[in-house]
N, C-alpha and C positions, 0 to 999 in steps of 0.2 A: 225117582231114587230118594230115600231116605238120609237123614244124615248121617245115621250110623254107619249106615252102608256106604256112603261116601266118605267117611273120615278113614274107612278103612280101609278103599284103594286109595287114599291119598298116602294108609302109615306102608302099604305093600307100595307104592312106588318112592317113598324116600330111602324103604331098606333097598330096593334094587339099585338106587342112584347116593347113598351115601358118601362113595368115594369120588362122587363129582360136585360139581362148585353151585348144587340146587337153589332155585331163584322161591321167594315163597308165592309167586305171580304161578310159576309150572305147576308147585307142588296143587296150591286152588284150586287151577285148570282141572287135574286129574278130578276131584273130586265134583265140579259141574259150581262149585261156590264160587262169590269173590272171598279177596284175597282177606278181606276186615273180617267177615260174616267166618270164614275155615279159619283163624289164626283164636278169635274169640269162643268160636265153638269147643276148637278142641282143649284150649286152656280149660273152657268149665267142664267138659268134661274128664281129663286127666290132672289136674291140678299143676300142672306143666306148660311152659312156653314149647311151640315148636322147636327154635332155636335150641330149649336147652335137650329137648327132647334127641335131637336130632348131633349134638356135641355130646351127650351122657351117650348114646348108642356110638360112637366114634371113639369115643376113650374105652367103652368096654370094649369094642374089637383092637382096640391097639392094644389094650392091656393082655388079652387073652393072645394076640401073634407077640408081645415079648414074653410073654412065658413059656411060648411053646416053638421057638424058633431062635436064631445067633442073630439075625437082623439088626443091622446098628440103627441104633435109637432115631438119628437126625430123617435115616429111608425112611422108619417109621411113620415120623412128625410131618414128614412131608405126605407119606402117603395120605394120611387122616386130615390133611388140611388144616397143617401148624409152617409158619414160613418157616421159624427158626428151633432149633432145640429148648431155647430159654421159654418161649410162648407153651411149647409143648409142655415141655415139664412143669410147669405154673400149672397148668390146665389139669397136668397129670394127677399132680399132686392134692390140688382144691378137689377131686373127685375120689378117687384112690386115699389120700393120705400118706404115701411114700411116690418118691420121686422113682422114673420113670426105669431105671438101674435097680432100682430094690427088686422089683418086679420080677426076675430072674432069678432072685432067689426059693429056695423051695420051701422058705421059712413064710414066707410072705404071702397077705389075703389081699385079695382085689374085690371092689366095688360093682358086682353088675347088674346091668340096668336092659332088662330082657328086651324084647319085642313088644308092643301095645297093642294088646289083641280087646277092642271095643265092642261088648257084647248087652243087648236088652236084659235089663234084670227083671227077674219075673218075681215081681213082688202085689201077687193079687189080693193079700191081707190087708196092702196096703192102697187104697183106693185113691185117686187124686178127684178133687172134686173142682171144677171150672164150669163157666156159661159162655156163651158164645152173642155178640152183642154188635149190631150193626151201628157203627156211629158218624154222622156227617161229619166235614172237615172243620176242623175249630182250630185256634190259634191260642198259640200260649208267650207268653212273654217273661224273661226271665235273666240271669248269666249266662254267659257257656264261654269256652276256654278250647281250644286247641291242642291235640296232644298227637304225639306219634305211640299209633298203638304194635309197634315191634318189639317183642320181645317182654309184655306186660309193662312195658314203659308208663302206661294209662294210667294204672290201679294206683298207685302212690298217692298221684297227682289230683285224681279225682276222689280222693279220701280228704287231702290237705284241700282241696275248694268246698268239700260239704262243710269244713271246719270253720271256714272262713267267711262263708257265708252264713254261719252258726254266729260267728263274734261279732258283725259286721250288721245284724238285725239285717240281714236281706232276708233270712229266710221267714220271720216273721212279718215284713214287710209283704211278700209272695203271699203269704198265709192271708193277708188284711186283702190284696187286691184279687183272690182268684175269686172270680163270676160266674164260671163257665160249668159245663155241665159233670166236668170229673174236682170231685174234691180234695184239698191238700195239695202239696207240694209233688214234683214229679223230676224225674231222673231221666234225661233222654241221649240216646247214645247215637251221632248220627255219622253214618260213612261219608267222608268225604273224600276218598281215594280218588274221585276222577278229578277234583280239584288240585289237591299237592298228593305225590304217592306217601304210602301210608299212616296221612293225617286223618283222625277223626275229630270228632268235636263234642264237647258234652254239656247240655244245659243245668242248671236249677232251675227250675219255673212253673209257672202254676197257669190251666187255663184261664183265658182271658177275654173278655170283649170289653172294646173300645182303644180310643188312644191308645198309642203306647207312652209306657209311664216314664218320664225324664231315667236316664241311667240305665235303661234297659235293655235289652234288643227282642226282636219277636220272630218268632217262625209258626207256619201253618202247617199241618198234619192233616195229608188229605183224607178224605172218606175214607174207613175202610170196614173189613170184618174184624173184631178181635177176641181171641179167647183171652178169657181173665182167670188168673185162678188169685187164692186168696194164700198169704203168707202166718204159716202156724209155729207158732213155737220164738224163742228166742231170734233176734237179731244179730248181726248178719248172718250167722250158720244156715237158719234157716233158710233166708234168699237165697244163697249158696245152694243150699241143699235142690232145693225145688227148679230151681233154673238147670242142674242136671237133670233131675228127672222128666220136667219137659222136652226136654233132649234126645233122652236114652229112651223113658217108657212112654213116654204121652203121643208126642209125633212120630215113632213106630208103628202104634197102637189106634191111632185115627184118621182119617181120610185127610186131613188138611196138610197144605202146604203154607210154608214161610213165605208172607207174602214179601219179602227182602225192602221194608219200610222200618223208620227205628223203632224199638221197641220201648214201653214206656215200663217204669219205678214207679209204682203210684204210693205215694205218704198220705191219707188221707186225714189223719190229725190224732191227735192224745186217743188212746182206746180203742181205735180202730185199727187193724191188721192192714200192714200194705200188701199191695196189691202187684201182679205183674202181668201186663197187657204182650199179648203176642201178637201182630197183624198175621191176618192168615186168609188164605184165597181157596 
């Protein structure tokens, strides 16, 4: 199964179970992914957290049953999984823009947020170029930092640590000690849900051989296959961009699977295009 096609019984089973108390462990399940790998996937692909994904579909059906029903508000808030009226209308309001009583009026427009129907775009004009590259297990040494990835909590955090390790001469410091066979600096995003639930972890680090260097810590990257493809145009849109499209067009479109190991950010230095490694089986 592809991941298209899994993101999309996972969005047909959240609209069937919207007015129940959905775990994002179930919603995963549906789709054959863990929970890191489907919460990650489908942000890049919609530019949406599940969560909000799944609270903007909630507030369009409450908004749409008070405009077209006497229903007092508090049924409402409960039905849509708001304890109190106050939480509801907050909610109501940061989506809509009028509180949850405007609503009823015939003067008034509501905010809706349809269905997410995830479809391959067929963009043959546009060709993706990558190589596919066997590489043994090699070790890199670097930062990495701890984050709960619910809810895009990650993205912030892991902007403010490339920053810091900007000011900090670590990342030129990585630059002076990488030996190893991939060059520049590297971004590595690694699941650690079986350790704390939905903790991940993310390095700066550069391959390495030898010691580890005072202040550092190292992790190994076992053998694997990986397709590379190379990143064009401006930064970050670009990564952005292309990390959908291995998504949507590329892994549709070729015999490989995700081989579910982390995937690597490659910065390979001034003038050169980073790079983005996918392990793949």
């Amino acid at each position: 199964m592809n991941w298209i096609n899994a993101l999309q019984i996972a969005i047909q089973y959240m609209e069937d179970h919207l007015l129940e108390n959905m775990t994002m462990e179930r919603i995963a399940a549906e789709a054959h992914i863990s929970p890191f790998h489907f919460q990650r996937t489908f942000a890049l692909l919609t530019d949406v957290t599940v969560a909000e994904y799944i609270r903007r579909r909630r507030l369009t059906l409450a908004a749409h049953e008070l405009m077209q029903s006497d229903h007092k508000i508090i049924d409402v808030a409960l039905k849509y999984g708001y304890d109190t009226p106050e939480s509801f209308s907050k909610a109501f309001r940061r989506q809509h823009g009028i509180a949850p009583s405007e609503a009823r009026k015939k003067s008034s427009s509501v905010q809706s947020y349809n269905r997410l129907v995830i479809q391959v775009s067929l963009k043959g004009a546009e060709p993706m170029k990558y190589r596919i590259v066997e590489h043994p297990e090699f070790t890199l040494v670097g930062v990495k930092q701890a984050f709960s990835y619910v809810d895009g909590e990650h993205l912030q955090g892991i902007g403010k640590m490339w920053q810091e390790a900007w000011k900090s001469g670590t990342e030129e410091r990585l630059f002076e000690l990488n030996n190893g066979d991939i060059p520049g600096l590297l971004g590595v995003v690694v699941d650690q849900s079986e350790i704390k639930e939905k903790q991940m972890e993310y390095w700066i680090a550069t391959a390495y051989n030898g010691e580890v260097p005072e202040g550092l810590s190292s992790f190994t990257m076992p053998a694997s296959q990986w397709s590379i493809f190379e990143v064009e145009g401006p930064m970050p849109e670009s990564m952005q961009l292309l990390w959908k499209r291995i998504i949507s067009e590329w892994f549709p479109s070729n015999p490989y699977e995700h081989a579910y190991m982390p995937e690597l950010e490659v910065y390979p230095g001034p003038n050169q295009p980073p790079q983005i490694w996918i392990p793949i089986k």
